[in-house]
N, C-alpha and C positions, 0 to 999 in steps of 0.2 A: 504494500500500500504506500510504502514511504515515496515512489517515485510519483504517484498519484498527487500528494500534496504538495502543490508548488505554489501557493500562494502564504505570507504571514502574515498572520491574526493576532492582534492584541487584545486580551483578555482586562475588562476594564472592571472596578470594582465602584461602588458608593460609598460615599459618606458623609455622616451628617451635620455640618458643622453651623452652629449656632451665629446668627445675626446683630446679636447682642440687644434687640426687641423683644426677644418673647420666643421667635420664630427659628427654625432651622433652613438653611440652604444646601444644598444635594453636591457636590460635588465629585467628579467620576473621575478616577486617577488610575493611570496607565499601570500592566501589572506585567506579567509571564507573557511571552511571545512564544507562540509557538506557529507550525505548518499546516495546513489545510483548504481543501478544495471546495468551493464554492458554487452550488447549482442551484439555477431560477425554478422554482414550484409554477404548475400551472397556473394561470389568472384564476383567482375565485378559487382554490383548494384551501381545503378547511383541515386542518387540526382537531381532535377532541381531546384535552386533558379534562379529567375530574367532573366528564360532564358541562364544560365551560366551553363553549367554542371559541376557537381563540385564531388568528391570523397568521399565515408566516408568507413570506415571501420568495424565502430561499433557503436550502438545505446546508448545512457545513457539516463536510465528514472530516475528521481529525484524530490521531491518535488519541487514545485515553489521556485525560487529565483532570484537574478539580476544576469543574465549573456548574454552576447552579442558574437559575431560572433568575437569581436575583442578579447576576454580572449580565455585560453588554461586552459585545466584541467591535474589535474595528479593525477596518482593511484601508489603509490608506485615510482618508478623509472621510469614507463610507463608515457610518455605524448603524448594527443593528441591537434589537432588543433579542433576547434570548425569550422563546415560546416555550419551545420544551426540549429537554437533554433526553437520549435513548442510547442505552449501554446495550446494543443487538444481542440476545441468547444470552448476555450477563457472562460473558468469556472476557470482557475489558482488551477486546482486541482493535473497537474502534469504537469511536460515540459517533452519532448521528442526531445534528442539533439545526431544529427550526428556528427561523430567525425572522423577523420583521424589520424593513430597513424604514430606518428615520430620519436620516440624513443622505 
């Protein structure tokens, strides 16, 4: 698979830091870089997590590594939001992660 991934991805995490109002502001900071290939999901394909439909735009397959529904990844100036992470048959031989692009 490894000659498969030819694009890198930066793994972006939140956090919440305080405004000094009252209020918190979000801020997303660059994490782990790693390899992965990037494919456009048909127009209008839906998602089902938990009963929730939910959106994605494009697929990223990537070697296993830590990433959660709450990080955002990015490809250059492209960011997406992270839909849903799938570890296929739970062998952790690749993840297969829906993405929503937002920028």
């Amino acid at each position: 698979m490894r000659g498969l991934l030819i694009d890198t991805f930066t793994r972006q995490t939140v956090t919440e830091t305080t405004d000094g109002m009252g209020g918190f502001t979000e801020v997303w900071a660059d994490g782990t870089e790693f390899k992965g290939r990037l494919s456009a999901m048909p127009a209008g394909e839906r998602i089902s997590e938990d009963r929730i439909a939910v959106y994605a735009t494009h697929r990223l397959y990537c070697e296993s590594l830590t990433i959660t529904e709450k990080d955002r990844v990015k490809l250059g100036t492209r960011i997406f939001e992270i839909k849903a992470v799938r570890n296929p048959s739970n062998i952790s031989h690749h993840l297969e992660i829906d993405v929503l692009e937002i920028d």
